[in-house]
MDAnalysis code that builds the backbone (N, CA, C; Angstrom):
import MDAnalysis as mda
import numpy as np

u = mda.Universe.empty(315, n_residues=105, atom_resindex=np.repeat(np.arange(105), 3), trajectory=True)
u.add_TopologyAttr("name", ["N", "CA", "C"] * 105)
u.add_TopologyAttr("resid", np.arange(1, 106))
u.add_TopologyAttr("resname", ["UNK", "UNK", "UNK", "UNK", "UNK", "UNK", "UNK", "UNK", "UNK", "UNK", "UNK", "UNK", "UNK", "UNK", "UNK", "UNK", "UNK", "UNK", "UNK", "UNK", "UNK", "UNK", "UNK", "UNK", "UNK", "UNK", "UNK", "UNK", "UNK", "UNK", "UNK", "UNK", "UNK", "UNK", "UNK", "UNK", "UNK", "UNK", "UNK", "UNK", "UNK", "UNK", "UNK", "UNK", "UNK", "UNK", "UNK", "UNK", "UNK", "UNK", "UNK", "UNK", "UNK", "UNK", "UNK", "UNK", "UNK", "UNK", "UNK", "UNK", "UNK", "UNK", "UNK", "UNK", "UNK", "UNK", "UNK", "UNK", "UNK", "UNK", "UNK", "UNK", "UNK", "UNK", "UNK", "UNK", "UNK", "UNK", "UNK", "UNK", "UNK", "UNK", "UNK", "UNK", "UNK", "UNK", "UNK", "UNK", "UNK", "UNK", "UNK", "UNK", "UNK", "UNK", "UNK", "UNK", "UNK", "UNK", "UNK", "UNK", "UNK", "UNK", "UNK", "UNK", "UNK"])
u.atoms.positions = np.array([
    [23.848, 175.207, 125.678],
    [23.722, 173.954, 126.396],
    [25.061, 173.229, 126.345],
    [25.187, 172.645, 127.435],
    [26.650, 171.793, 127.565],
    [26.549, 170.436, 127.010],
    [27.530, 169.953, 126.017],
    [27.446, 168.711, 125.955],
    [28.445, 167.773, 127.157],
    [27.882, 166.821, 127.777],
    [28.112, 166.402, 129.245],
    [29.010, 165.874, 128.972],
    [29.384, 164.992, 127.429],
    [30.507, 164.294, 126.843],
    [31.903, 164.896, 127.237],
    [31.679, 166.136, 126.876],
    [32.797, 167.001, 126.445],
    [33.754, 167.121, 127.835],
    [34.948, 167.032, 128.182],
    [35.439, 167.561, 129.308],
    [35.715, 169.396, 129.198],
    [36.025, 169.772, 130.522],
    [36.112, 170.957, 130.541],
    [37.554, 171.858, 129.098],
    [38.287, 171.328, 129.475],
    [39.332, 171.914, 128.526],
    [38.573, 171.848, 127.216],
    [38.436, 170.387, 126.684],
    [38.165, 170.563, 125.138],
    [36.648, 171.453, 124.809],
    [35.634, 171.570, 126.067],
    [34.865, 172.763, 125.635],
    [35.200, 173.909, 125.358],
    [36.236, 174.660, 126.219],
    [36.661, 175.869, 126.394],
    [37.277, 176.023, 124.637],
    [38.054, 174.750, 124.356],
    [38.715, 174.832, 122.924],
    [37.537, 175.120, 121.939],
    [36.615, 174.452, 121.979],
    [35.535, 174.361, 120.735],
    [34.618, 175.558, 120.844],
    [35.149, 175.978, 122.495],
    [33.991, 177.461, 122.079],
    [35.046, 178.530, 122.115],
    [35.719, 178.284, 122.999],
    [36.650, 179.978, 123.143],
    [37.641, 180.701, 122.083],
    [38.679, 179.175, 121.551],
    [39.041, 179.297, 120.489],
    [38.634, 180.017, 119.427],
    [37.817, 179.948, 118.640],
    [37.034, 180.498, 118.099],
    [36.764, 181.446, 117.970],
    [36.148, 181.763, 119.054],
    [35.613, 183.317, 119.390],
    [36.639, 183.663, 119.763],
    [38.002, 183.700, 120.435],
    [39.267, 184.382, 120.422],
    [39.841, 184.794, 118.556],
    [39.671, 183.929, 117.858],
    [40.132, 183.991, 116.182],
    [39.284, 184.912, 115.667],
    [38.055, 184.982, 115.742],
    [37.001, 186.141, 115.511],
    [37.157, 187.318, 115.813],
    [36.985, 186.982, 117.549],
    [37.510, 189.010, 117.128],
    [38.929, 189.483, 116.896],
    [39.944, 188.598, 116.648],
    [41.105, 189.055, 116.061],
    [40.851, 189.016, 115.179],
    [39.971, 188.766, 113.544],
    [39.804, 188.678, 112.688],
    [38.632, 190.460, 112.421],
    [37.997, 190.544, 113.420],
    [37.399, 191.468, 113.648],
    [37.891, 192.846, 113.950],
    [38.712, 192.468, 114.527],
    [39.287, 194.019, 114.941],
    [40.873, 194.382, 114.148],
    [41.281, 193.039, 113.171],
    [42.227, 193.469, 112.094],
    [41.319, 194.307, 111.360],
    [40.453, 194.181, 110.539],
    [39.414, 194.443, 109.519],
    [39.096, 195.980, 110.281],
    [38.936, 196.093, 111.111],
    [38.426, 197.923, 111.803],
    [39.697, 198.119, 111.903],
    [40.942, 198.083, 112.801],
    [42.051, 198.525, 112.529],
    [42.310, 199.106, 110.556],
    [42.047, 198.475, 110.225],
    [42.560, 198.576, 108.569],
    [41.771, 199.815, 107.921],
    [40.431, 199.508, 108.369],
    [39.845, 200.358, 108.146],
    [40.327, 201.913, 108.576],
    [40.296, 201.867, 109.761],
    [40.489, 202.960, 110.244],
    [41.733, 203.612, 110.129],
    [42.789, 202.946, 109.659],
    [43.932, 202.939, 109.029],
    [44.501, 203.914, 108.292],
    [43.361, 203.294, 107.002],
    [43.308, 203.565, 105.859],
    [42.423, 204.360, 105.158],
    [40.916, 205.144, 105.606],
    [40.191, 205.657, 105.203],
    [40.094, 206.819, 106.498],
    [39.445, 207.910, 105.489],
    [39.385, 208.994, 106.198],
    [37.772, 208.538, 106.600],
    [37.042, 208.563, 107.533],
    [35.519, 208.372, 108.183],
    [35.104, 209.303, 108.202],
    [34.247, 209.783, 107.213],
    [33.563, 211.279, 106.566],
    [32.351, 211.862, 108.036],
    [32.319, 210.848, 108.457],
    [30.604, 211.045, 109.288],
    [31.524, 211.638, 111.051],
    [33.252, 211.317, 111.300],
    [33.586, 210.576, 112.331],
    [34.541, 212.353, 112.275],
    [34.864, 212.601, 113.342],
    [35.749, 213.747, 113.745],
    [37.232, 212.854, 113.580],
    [38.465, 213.683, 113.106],
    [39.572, 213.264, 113.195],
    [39.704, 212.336, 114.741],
    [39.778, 213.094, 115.596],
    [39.448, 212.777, 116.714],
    [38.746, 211.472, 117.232],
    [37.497, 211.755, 117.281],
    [36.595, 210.281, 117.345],
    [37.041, 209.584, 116.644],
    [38.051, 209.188, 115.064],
    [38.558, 208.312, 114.678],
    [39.929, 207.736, 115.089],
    [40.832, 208.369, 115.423],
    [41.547, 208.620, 116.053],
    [41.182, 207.371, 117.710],
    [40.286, 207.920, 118.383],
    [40.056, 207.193, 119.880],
    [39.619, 205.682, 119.712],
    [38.738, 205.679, 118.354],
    [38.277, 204.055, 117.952],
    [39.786, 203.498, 117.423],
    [40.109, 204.004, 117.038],
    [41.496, 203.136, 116.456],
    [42.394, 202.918, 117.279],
    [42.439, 203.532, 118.469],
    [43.606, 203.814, 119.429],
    [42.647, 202.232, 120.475],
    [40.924, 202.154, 120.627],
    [40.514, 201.097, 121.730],
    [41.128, 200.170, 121.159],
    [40.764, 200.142, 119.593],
    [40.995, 198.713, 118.816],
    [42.564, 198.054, 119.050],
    [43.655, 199.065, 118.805],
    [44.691, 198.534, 118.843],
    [45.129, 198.260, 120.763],
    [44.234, 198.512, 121.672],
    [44.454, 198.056, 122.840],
    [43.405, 196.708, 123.391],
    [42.457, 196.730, 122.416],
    [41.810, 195.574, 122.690],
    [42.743, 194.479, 121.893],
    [43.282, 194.730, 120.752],
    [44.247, 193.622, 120.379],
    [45.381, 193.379, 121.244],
    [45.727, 194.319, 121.794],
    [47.053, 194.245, 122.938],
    [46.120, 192.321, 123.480],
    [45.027, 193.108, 124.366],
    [44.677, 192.500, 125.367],
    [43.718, 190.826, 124.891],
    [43.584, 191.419, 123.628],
    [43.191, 189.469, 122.901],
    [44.195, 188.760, 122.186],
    [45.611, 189.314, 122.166],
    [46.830, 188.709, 121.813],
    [47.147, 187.912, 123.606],
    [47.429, 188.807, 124.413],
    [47.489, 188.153, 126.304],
    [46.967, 187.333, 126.404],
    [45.955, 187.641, 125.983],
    [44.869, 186.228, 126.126],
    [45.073, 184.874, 125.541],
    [44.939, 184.906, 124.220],
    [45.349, 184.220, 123.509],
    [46.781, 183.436, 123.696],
    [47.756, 184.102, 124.416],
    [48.929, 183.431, 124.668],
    [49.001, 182.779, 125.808],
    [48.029, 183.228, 126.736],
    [47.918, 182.221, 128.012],
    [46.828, 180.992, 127.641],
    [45.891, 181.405, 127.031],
    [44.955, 180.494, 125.894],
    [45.798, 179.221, 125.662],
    [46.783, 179.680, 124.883],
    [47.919, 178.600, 124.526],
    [48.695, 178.014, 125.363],
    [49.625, 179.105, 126.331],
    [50.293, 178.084, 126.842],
    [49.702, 177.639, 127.758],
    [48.453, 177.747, 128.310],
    [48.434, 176.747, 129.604],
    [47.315, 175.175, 128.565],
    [47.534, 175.458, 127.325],
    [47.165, 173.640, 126.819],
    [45.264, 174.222, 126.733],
    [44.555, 175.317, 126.523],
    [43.111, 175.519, 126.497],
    [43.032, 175.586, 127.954],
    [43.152, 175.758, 129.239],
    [42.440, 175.258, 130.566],
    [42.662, 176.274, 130.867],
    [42.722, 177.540, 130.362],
    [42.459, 178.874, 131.191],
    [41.381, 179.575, 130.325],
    [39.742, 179.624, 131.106],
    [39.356, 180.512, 130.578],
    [39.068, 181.883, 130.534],
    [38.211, 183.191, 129.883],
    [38.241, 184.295, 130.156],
    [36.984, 184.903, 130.698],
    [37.070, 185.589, 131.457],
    [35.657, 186.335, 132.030],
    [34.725, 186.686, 131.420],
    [33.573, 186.947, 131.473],
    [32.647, 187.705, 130.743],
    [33.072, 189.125, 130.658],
    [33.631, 189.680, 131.873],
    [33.995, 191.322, 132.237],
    [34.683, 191.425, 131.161],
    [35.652, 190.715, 131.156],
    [36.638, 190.559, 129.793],
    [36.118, 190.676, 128.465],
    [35.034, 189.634, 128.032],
    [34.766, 189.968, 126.168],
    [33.854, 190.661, 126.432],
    [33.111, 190.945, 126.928],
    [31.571, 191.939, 126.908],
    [32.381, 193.445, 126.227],
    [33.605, 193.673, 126.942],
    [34.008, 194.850, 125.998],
    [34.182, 194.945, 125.031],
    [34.877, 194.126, 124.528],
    [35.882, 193.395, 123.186],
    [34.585, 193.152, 122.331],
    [32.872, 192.601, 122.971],
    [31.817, 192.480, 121.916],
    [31.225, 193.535, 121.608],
    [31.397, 194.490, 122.708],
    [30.602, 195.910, 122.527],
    [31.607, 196.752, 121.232],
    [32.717, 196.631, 121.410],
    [33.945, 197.589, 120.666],
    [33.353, 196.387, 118.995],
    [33.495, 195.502, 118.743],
    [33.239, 194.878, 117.423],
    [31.720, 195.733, 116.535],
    [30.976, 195.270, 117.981],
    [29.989, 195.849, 117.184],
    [29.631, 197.466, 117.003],
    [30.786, 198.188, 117.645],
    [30.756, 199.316, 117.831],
    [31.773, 199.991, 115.874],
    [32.626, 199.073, 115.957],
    [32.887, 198.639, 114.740],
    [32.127, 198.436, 113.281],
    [31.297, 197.375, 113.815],
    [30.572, 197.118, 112.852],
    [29.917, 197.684, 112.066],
    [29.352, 198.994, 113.248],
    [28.404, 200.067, 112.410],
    [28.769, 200.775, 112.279],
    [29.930, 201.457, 112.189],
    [31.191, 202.734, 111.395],
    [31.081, 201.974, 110.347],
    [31.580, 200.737, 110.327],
    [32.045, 199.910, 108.551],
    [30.646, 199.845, 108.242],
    [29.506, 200.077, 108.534],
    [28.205, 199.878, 107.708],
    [28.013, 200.974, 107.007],
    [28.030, 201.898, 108.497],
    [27.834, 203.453, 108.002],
    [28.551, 203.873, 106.769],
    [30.168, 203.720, 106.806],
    [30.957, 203.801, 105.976],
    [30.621, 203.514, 104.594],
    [30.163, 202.413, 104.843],
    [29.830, 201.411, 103.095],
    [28.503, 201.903, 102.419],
    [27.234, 202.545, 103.436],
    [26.570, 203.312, 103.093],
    [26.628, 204.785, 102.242],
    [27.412, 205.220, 102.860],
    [27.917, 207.048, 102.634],
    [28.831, 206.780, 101.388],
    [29.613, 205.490, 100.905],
    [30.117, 205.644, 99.750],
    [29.088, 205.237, 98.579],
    [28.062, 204.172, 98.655],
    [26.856, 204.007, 97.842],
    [26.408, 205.143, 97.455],
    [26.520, 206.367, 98.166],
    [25.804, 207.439, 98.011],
    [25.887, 208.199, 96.680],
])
């Protein structure tokens, strides 16, 4: 729901912001991962291609983020745009689950 108060820019700040810092916070943490651990469940390969989206989805949420900035918050981003970037996190998410599972083991 919109608060009607809010003008357009400082919404875009209080929501987009945010969720721009997240999944850069998100896809450092899988980068690292994938980095740094061999993924027992994952083909060289298939690890290999997740690490290779991640470091191009950061390409493309660093772009963002810099037009984010310089145009002052008043540019926002598509849905076409994060729907990938949310699918790849949570695509993420459950390698690092899986992962944290298979070492409990």
């Amino acid at each position: 729901m919109r608060d009607s108060n809010l003008p357009g820019t400082e919404l875009l700040k209080t929501v987009l912001e945010p969720l721009l810092d997240d999944f850069q916070y998100w896809f450092t943490r899988s980068r690292d991962l994938l980095e740094t651990e061999q993924i027992s469940f994952m083909s060289d390969q298939e690890q290999s291609d997740l690490l290779l989206r991640v470091k191009q989805a950061q390409k493309e949420l660093n772009t963002a983020k810099m037009l984010f900035t310089a145009t002052g918050g008043q540019v926002g981003i598509e849905m076409a745009t994060l729907m990938p970037w949310h699918q790849l996190v949570t695509e993420c998410w459950n390698v690092a689950t899986r992962w944290r599972r298979s070492r409990e083991v």
